[in-house]
OpenMM code with the backbone's topology and positions (N, CA, C; nanometers):
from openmm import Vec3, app, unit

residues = "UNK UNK UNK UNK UNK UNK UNK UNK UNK UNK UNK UNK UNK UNK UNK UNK UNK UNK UNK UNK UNK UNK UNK UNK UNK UNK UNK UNK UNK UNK UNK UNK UNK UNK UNK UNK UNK UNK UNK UNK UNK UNK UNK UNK UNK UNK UNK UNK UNK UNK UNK UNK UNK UNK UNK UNK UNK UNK UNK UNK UNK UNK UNK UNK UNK UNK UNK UNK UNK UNK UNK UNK UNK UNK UNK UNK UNK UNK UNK UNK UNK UNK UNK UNK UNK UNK UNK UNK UNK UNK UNK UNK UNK UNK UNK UNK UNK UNK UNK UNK UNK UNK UNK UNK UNK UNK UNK UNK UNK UNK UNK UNK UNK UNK UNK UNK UNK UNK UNK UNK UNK UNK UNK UNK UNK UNK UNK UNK UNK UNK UNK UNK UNK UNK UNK UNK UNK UNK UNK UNK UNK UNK UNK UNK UNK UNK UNK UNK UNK UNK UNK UNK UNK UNK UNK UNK UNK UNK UNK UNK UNK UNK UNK UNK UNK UNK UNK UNK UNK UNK UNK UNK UNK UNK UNK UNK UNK".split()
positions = [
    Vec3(0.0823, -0.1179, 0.0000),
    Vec3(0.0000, 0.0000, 0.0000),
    Vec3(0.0870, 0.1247, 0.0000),
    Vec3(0.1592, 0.1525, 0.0687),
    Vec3(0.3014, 0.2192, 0.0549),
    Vec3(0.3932, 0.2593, -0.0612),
    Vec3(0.3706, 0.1482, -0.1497),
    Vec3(0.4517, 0.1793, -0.2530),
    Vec3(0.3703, 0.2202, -0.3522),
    Vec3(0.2369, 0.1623, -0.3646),
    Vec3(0.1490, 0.2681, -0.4418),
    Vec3(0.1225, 0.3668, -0.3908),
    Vec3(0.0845, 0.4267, -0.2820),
    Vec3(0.0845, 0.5387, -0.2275),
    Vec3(0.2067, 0.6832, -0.2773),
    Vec3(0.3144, 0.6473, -0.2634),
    Vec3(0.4312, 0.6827, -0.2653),
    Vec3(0.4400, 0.7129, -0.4488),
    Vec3(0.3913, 0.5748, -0.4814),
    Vec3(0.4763, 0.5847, -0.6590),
    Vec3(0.3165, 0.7152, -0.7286),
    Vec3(0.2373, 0.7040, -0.6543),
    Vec3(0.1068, 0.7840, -0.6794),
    Vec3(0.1491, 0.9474, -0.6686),
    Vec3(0.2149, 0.9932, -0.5360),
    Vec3(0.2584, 1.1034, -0.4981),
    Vec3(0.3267, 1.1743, -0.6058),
    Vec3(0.4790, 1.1023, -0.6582),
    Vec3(0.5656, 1.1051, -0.7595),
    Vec3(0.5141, 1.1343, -0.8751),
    Vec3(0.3914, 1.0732, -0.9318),
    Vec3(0.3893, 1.1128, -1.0206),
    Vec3(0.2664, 1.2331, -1.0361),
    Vec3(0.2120, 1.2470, -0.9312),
    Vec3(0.2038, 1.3816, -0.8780),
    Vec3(0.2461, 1.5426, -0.9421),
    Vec3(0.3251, 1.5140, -0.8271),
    Vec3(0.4290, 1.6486, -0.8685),
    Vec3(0.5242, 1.6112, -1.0044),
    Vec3(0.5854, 1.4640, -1.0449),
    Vec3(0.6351, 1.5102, -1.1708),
    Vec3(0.5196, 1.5964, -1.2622),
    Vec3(0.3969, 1.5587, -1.2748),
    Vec3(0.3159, 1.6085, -1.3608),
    Vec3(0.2689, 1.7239, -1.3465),
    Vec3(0.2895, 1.7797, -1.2598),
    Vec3(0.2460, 1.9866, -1.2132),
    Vec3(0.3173, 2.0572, -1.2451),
    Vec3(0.4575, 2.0219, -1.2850),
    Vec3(0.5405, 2.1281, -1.3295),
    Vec3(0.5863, 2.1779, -1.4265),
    Vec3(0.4439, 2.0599, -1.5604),
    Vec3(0.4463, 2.0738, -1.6488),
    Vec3(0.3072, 2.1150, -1.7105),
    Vec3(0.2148, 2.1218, -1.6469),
    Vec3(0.0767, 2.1946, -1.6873),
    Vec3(0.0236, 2.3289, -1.5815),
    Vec3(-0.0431, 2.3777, -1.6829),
    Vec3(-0.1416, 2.5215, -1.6386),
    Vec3(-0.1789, 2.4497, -1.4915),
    Vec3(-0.2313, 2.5999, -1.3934),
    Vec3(-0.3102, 2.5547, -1.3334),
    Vec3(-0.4726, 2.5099, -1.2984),
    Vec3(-0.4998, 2.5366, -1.4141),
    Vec3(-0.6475, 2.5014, -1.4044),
    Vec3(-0.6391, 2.3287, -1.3951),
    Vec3(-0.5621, 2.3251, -1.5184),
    Vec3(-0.5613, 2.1419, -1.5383),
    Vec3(-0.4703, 2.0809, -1.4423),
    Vec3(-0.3865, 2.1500, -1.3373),
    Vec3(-0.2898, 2.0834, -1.2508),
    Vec3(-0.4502, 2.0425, -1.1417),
    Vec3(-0.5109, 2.1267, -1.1412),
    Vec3(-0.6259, 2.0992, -1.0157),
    Vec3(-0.7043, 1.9931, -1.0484),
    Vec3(-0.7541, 1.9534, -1.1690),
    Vec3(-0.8653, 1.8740, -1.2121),
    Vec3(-0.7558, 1.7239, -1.2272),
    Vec3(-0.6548, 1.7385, -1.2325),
    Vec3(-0.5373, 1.6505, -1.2702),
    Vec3(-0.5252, 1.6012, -1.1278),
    Vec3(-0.5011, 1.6582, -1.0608),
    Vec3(-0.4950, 1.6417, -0.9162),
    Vec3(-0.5721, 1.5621, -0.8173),
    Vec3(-0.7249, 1.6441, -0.8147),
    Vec3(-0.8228, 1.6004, -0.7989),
    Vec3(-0.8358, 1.4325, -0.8408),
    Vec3(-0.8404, 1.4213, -0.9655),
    Vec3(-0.8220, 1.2958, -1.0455),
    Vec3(-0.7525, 1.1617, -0.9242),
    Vec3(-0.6542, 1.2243, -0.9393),
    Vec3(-0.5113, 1.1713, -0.8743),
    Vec3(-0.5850, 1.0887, -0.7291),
    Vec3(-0.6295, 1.2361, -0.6696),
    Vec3(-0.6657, 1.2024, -0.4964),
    Vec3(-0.7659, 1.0955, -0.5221),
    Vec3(-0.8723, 1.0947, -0.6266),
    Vec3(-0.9714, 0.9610, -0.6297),
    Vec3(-0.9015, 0.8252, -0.6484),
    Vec3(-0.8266, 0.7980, -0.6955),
    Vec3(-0.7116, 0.7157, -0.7363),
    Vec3(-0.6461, 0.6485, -0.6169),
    Vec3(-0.6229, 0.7585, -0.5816),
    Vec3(-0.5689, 0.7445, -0.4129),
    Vec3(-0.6560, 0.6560, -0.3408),
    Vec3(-0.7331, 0.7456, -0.3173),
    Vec3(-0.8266, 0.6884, -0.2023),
    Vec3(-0.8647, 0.5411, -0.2787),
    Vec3(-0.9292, 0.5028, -0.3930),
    Vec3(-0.9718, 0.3956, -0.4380),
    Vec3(-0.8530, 0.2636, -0.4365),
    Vec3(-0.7219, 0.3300, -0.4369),
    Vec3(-0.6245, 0.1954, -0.4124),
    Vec3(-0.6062, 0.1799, -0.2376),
    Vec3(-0.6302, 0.2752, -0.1944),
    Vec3(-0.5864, 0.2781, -0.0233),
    Vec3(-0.7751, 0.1647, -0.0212),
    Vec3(-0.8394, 0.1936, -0.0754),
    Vec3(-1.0178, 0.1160, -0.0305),
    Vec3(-0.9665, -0.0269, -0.0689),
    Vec3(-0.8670, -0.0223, -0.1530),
    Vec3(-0.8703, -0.1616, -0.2278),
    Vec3(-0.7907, -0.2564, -0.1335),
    Vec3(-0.6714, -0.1930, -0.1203),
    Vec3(-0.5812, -0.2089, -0.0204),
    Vec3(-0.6447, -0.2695, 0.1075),
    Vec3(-0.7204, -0.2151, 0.1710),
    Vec3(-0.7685, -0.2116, 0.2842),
    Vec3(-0.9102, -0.3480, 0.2964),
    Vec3(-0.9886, -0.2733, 0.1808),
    Vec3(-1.0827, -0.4160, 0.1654),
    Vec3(-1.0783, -0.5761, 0.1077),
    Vec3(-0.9455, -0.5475, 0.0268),
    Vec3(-0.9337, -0.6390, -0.1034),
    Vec3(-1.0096, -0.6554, -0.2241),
    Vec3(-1.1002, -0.5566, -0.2545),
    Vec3(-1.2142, -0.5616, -0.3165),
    Vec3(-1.2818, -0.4384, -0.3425),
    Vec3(-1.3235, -0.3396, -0.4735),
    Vec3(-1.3279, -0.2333, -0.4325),
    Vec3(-1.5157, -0.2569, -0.4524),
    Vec3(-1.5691, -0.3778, -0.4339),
    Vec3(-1.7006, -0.4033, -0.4544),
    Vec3(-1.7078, -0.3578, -0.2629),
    Vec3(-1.6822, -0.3711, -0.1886),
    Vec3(-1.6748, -0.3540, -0.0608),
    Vec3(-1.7261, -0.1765, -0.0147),
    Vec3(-1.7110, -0.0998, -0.1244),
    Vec3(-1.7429, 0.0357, -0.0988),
    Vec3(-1.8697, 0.0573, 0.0134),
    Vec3(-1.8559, 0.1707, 0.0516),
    Vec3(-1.9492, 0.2183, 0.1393),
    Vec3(-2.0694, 0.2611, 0.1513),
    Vec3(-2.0824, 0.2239, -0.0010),
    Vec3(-2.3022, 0.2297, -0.0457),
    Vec3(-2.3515, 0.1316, 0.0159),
    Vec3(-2.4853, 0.1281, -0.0126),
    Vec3(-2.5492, 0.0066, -0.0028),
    Vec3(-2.6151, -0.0909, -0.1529),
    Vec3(-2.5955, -0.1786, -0.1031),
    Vec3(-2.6272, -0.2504, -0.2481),
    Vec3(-2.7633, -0.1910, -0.3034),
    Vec3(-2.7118, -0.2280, -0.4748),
    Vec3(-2.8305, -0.1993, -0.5741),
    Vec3(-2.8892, -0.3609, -0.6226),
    Vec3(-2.8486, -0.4284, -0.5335),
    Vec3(-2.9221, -0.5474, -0.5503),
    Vec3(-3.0557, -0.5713, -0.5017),
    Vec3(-3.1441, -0.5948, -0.5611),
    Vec3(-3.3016, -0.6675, -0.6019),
    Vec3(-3.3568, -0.7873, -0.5690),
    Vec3(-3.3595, -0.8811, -0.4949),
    Vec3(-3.3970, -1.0224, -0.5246),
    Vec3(-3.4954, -1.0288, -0.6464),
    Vec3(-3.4980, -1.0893, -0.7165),
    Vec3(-3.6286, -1.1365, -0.8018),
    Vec3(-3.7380, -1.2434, -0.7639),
    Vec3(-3.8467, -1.2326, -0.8034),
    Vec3(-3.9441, -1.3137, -0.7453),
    Vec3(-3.9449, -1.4212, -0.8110),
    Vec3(-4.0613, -1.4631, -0.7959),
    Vec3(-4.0917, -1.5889, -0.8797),
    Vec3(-4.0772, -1.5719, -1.0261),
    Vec3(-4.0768, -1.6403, -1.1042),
    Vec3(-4.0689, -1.6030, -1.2653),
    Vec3(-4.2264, -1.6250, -1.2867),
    Vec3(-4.2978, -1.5549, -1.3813),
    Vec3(-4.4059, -1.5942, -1.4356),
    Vec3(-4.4272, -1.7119, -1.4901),
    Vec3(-4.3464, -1.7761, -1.6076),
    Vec3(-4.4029, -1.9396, -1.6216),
    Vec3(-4.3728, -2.0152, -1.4806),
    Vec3(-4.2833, -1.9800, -1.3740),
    Vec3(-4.2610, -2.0681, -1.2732),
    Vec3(-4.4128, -2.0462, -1.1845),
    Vec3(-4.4753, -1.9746, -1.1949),
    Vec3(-4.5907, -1.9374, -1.1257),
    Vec3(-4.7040, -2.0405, -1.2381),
    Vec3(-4.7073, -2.0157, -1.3367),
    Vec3(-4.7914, -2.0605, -1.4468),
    Vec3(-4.7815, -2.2114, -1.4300),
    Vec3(-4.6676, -2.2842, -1.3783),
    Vec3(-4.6266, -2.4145, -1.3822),
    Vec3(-4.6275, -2.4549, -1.2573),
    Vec3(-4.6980, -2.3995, -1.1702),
    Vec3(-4.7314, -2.4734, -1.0198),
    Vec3(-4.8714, -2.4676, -1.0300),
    Vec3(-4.9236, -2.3663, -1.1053),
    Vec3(-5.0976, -2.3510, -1.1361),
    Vec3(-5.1474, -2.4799, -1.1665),
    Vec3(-5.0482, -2.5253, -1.3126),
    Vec3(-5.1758, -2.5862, -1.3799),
    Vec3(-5.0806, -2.7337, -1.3637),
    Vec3(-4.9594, -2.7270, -1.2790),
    Vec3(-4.9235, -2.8856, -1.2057),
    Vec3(-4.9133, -2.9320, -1.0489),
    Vec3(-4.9420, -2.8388, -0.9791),
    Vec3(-4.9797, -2.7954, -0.8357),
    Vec3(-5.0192, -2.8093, -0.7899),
    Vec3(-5.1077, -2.7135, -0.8738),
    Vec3(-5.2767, -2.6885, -0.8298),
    Vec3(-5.2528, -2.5386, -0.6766),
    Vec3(-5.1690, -2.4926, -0.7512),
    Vec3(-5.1321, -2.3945, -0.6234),
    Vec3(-5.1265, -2.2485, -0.6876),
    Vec3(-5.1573, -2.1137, -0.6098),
    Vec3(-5.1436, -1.9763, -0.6899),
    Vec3(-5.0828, -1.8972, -0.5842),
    Vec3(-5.0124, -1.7704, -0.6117),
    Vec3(-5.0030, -1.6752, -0.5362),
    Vec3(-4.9182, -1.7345, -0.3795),
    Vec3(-4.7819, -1.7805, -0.4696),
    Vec3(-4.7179, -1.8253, -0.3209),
    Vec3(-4.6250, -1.7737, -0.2434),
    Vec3(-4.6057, -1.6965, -0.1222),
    Vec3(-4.5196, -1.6482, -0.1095),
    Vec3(-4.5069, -1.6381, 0.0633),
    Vec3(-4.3437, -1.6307, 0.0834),
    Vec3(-4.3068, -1.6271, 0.2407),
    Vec3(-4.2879, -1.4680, 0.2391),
    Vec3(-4.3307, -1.4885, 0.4151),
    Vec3(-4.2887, -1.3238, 0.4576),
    Vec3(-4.2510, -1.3646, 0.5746),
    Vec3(-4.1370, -1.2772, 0.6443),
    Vec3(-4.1254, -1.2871, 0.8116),
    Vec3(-4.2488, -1.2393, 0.8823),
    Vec3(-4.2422, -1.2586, 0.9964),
    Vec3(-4.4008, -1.2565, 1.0866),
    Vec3(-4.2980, -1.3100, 1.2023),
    Vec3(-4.3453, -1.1698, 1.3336),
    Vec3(-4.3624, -1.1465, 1.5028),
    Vec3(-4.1722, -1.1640, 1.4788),
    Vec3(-4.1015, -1.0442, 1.3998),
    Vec3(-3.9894, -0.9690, 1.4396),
    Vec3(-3.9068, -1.1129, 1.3949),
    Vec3(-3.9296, -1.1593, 1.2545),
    Vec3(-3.8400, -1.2574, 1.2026),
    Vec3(-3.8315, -1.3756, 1.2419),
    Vec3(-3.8766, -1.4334, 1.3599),
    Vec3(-3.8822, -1.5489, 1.4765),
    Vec3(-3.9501, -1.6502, 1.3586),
    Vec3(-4.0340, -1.6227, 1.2862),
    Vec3(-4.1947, -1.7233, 1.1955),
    Vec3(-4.1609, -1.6556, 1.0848),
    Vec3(-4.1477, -1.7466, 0.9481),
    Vec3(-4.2103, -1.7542, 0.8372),
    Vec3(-4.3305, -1.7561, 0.7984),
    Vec3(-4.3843, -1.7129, 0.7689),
    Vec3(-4.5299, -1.7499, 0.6886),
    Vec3(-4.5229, -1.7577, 0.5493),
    Vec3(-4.5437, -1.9065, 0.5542),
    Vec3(-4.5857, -1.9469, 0.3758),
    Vec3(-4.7415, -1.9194, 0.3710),
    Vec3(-4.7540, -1.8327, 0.2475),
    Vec3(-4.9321, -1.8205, 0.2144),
    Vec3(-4.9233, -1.8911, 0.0710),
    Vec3(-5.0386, -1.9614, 0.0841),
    Vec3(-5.0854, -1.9942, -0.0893),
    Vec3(-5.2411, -1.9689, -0.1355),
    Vec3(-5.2837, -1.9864, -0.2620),
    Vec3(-5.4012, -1.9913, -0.2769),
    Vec3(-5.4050, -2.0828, -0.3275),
    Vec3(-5.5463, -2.2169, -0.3551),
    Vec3(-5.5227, -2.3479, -0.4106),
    Vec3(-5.6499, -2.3043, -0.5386),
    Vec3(-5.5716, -2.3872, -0.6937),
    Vec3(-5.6646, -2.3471, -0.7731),
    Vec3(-5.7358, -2.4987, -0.8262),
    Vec3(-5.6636, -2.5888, -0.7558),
    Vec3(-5.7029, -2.7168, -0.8024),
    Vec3(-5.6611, -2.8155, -0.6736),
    Vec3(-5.8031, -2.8505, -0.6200),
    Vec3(-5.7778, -2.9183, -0.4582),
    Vec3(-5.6798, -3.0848, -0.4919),
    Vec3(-5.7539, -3.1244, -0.6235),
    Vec3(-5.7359, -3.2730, -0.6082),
    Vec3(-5.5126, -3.2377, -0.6082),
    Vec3(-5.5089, -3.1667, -0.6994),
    Vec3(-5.3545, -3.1361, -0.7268),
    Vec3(-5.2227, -3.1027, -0.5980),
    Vec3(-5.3010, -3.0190, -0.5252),
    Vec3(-5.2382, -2.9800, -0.3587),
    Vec3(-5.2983, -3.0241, -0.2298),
    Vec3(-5.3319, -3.1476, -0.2464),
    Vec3(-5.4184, -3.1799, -0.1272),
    Vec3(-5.2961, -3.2866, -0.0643),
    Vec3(-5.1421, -3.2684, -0.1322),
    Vec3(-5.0454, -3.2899, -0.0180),
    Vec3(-5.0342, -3.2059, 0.0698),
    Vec3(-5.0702, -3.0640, 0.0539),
    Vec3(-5.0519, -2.9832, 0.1249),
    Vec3(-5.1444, -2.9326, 0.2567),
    Vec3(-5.2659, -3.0123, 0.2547),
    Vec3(-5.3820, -3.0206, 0.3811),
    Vec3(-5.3588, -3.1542, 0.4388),
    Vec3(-5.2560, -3.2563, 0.3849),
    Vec3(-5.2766, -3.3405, 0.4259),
    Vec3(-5.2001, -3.3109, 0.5945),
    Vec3(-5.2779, -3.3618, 0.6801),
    Vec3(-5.1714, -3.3631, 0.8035),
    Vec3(-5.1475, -3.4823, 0.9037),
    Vec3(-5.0484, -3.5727, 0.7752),
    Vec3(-4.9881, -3.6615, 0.7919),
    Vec3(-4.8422, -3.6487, 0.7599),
    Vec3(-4.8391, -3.5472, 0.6328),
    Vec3(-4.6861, -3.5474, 0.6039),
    Vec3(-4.6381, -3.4051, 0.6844),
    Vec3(-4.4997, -3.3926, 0.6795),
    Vec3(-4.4302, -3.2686, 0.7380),
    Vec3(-4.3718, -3.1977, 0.6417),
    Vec3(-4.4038, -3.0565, 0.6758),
    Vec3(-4.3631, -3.0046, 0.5931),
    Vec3(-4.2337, -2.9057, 0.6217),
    Vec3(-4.1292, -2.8672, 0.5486),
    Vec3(-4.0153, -2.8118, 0.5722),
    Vec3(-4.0079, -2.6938, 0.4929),
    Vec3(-3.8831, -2.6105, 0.5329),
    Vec3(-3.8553, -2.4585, 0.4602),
    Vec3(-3.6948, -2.4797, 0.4555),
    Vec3(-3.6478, -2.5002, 0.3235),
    Vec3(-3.5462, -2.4973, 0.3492),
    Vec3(-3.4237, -2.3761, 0.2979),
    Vec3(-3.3746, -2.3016, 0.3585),
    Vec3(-3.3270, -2.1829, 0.3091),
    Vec3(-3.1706, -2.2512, 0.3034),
    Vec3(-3.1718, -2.1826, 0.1632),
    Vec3(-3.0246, -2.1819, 0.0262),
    Vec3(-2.9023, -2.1288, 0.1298),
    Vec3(-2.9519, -1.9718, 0.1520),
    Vec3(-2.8034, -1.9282, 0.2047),
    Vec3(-2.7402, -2.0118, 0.3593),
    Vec3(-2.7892, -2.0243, 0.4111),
    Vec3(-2.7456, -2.0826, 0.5427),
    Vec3(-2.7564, -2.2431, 0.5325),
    Vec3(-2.7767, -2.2679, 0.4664),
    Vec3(-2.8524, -2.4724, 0.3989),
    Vec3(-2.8953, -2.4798, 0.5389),
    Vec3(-3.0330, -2.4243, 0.5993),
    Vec3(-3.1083, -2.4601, 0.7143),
    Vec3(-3.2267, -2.5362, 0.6533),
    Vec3(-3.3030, -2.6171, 0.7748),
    Vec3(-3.4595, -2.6959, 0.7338),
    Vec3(-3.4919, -2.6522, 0.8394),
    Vec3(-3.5906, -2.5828, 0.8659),
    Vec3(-3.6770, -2.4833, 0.9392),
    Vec3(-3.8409, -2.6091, 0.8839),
    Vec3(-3.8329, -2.6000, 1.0582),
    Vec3(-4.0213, -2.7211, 1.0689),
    Vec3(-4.0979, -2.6168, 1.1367),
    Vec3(-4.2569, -2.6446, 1.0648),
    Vec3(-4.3426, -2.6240, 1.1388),
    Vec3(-4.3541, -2.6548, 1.2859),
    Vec3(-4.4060, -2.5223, 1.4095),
    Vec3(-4.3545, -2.5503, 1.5200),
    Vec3(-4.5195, -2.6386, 1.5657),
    Vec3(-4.4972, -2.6934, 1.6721),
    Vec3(-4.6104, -2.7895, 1.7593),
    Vec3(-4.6634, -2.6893, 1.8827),
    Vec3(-4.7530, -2.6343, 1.8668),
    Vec3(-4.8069, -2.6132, 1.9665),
    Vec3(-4.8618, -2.7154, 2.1019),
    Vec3(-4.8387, -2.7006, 2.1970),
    Vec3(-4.9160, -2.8038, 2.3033),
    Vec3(-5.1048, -2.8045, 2.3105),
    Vec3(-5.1661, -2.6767, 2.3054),
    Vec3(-5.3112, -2.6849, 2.2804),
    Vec3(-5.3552, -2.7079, 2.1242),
    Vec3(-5.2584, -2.6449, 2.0500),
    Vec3(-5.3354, -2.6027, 1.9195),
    Vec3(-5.3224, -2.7430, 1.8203),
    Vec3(-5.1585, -2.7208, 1.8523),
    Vec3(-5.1117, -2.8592, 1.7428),
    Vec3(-5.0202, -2.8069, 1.6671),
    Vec3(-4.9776, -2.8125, 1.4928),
    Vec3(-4.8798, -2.7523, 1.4308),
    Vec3(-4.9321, -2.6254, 1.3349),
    Vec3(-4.8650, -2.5497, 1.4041),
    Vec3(-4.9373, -2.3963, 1.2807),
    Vec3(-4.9328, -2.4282, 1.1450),
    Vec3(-5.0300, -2.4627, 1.1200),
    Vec3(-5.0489, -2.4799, 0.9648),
    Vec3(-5.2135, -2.5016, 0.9343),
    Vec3(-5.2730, -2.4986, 0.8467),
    Vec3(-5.4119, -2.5566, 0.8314),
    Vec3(-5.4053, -2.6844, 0.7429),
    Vec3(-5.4947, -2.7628, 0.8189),
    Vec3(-5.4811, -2.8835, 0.7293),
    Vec3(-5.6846, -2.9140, 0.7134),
    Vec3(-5.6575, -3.0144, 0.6429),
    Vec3(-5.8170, -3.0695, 0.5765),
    Vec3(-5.8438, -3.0606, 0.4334),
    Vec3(-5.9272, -3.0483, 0.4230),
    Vec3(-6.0198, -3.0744, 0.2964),
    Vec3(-6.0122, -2.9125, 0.2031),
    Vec3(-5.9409, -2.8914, 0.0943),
    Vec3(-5.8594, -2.7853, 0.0293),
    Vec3(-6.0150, -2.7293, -0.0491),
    Vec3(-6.0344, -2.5782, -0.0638),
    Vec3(-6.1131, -2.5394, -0.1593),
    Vec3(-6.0766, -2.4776, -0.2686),
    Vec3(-6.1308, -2.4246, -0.3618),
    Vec3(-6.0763, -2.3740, -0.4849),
    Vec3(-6.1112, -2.2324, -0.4458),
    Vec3(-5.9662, -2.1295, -0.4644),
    Vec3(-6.0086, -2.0142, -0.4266),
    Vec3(-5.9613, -1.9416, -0.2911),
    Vec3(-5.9211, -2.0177, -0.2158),
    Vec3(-5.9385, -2.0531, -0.0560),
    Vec3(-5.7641, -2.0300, -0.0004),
    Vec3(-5.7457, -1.9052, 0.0413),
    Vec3(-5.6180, -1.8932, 0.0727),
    Vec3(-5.5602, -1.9487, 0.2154),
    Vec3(-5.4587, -2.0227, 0.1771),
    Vec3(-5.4013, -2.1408, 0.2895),
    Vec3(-5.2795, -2.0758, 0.3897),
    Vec3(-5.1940, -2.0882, 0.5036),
    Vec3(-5.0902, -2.0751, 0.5020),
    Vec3(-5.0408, -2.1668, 0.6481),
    Vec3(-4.9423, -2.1731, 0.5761),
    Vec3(-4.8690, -2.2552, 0.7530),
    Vec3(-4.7181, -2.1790, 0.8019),
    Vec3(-4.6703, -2.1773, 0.9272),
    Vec3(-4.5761, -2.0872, 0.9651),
    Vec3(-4.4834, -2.1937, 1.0020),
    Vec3(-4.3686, -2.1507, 0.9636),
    Vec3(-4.2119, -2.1923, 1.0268),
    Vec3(-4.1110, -2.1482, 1.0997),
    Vec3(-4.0303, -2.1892, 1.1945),
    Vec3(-3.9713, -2.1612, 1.3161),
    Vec3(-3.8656, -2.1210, 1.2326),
    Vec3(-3.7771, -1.9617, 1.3106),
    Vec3(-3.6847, -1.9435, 1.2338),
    Vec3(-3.6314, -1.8370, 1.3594),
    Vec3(-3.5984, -1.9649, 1.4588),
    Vec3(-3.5470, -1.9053, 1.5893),
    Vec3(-3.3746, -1.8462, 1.5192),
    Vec3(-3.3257, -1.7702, 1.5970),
    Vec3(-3.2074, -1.7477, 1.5522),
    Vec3(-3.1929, -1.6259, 1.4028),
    Vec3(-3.2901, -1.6276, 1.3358),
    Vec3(-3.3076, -1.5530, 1.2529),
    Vec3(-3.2040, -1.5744, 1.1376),
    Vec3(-3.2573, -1.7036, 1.1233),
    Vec3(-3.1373, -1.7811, 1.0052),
    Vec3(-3.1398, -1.7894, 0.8634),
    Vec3(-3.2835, -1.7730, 0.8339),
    Vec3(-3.3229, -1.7044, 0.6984),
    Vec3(-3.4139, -1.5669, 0.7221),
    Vec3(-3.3095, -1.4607, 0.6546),
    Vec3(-3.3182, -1.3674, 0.6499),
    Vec3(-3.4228, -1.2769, 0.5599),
    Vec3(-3.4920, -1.1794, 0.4896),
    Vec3(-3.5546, -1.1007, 0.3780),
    Vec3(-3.4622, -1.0850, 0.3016),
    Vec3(-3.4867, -1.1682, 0.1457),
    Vec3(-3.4037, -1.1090, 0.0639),
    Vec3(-3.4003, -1.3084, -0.0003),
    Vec3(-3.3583, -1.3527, 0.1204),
    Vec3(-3.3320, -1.5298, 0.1019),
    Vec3(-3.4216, -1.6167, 0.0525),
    Vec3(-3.3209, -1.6975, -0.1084),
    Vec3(-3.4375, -1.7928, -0.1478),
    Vec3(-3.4353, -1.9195, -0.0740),
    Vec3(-3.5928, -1.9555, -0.0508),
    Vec3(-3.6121, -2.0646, -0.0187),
    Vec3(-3.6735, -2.1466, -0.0795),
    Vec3(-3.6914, -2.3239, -0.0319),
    Vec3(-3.7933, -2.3720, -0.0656),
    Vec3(-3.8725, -2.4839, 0.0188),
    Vec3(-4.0034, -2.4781, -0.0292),
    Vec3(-4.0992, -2.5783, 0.0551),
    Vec3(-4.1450, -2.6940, 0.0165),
    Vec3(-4.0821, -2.7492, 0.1105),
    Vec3(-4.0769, -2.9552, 0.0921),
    Vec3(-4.1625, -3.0475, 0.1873),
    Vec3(-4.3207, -3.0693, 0.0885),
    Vec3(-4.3829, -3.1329, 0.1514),
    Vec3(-4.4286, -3.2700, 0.0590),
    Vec3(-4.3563, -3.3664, 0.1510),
    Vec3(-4.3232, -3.5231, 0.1304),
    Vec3(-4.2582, -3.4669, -0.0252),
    Vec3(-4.3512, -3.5387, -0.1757),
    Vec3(-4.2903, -3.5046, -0.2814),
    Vec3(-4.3404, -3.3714, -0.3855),
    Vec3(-4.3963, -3.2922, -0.3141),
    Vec3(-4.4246, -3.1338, -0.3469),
    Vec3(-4.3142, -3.0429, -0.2836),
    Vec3(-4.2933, -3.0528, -0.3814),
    Vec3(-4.1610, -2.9239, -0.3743),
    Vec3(-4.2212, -2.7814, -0.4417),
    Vec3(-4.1640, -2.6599, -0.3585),
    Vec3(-4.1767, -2.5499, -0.4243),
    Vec3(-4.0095, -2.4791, -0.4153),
    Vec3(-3.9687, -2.4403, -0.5174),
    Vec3(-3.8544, -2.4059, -0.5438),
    Vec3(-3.8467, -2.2620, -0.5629),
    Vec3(-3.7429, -2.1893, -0.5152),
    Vec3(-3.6877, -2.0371, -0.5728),
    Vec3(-3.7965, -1.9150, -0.5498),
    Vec3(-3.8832, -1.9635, -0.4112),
    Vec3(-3.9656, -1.8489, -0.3710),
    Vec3(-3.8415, -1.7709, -0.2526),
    Vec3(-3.8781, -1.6108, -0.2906),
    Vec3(-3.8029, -1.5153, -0.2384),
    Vec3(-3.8745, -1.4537, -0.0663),
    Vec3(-3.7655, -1.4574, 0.0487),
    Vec3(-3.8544, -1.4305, 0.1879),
    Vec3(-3.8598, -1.2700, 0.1461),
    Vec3(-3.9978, -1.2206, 0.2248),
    Vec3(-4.0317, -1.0875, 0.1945),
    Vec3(-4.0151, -1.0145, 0.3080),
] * unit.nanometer
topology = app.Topology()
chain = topology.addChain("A")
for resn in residues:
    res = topology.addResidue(resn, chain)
    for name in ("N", "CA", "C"):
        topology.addAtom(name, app.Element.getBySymbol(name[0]), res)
C-alpha cells in the first residue's frame, strides 16, 4: 500500500510542473480519487466492498414458474414473509385445483422450509393446545391457505431464497419478503 501510495505522490508532482493551473487541479483532484480507491482496495481487497449500499433486487418468482405450479400444483399466489420480528415464516398460498395440492392439507406429512443461504430446514412448530401452525383438511378452490415456520435465531433472512418440501411437493426459488 506504501509503494502505491508513494509511486502515486511522484507522479504527482512530476506532472504539475508541467501543466497550467487550471488542469494541474482537475489533474490532481483525479489523482486524490485514485488514491483513495487503491488505499479502499488495499484495505478491503475488493473495491465491490465500498461504502453504499447494495443496488441489488432479489427477483421473485418467474411468471411461467408461477404458471407451472398452477396448472401442475394446483397452487397460486405463493409467497413467504417474516411474521412477530423474524422469529416465523409465513408461507401463504391460494389453491386453484384441490385434487392437485391436497399434499398440502394433508396432516400426515411434514412439511419443511429450506433456506439456500445458510442450507437450514426450518419445521413447522407444535403447539401443546393447538397442534402444528399450519391448516390442514379438505382444500377449496379459491381458498387462501398458510402454515408458519420456526426461524429461531433468525437464520433465513428477507431477501433469502427458499424452498418448501412437503413429502414429494416441492416449491422451489420463492423469495422471503
Amino acid at each position: 500500500m506504501r509503494r502505491a501510495t508513494t509511486m502515486a505522490a511522484w507522479v504527482c508532482c512530476a506532472a504539475s510542473a508541467a501543466m497550467p493551473a487550471a488542469a494541474q487541479q482537475t489533474q490532481q483532484t483525479q489523482q486524490m480519487q485514485q488514491m483513495q480507491q487503491v488505499q479502499q482496495v488495499a484495505m478491503h481487497g475488493d473495491a465491490s466492498h465500498a461504502s453504499h449500499a447494495s443496488h441489488y433486487v432479489p427477483m421473485k418468482l418467474p411468471g411461467h414458474a408461477r404458471a407451472f405450479y398452477q396448472s401442475v400444483r394446483g397452487i397460486d399466489n405463493m409467497s413467504v414473509r417474516r411474521t412477530a420480528s423474524g422469529n416465523l415464516l409465513r408461507f401463504s398460498y391460494r389453491v386453484t385445483d384441490p385434487a392437485l395440492a391436497k399434499l398440502l392439507g394433508d396432516k400426515s406429512t411434514t412439511p419443511y422450509l429450506y433456506g439456500e443461504a445458510n442450507h437450514v430446514l426450518l419445521e413447522v412448530p407444535v403447539m401443546d393446545n393447538i397442534g402444528q401452525l399450519r391448516q390442514t383438511g379438505a382444500l377449496e378452490v379459491g381458498q387462501e391457505y398458510w402454515m408458519v415456520f420456526s426461524n429461531k435465531g433468525n437464520l433465513v433472512k428477507a431477501g433469502d431464497r427458499v424452498h418448501v418440501l412437503i413429502g414429494s411437493f416441492h416449491i422451489d426459488g420463492l423469495v422471503v419478503e
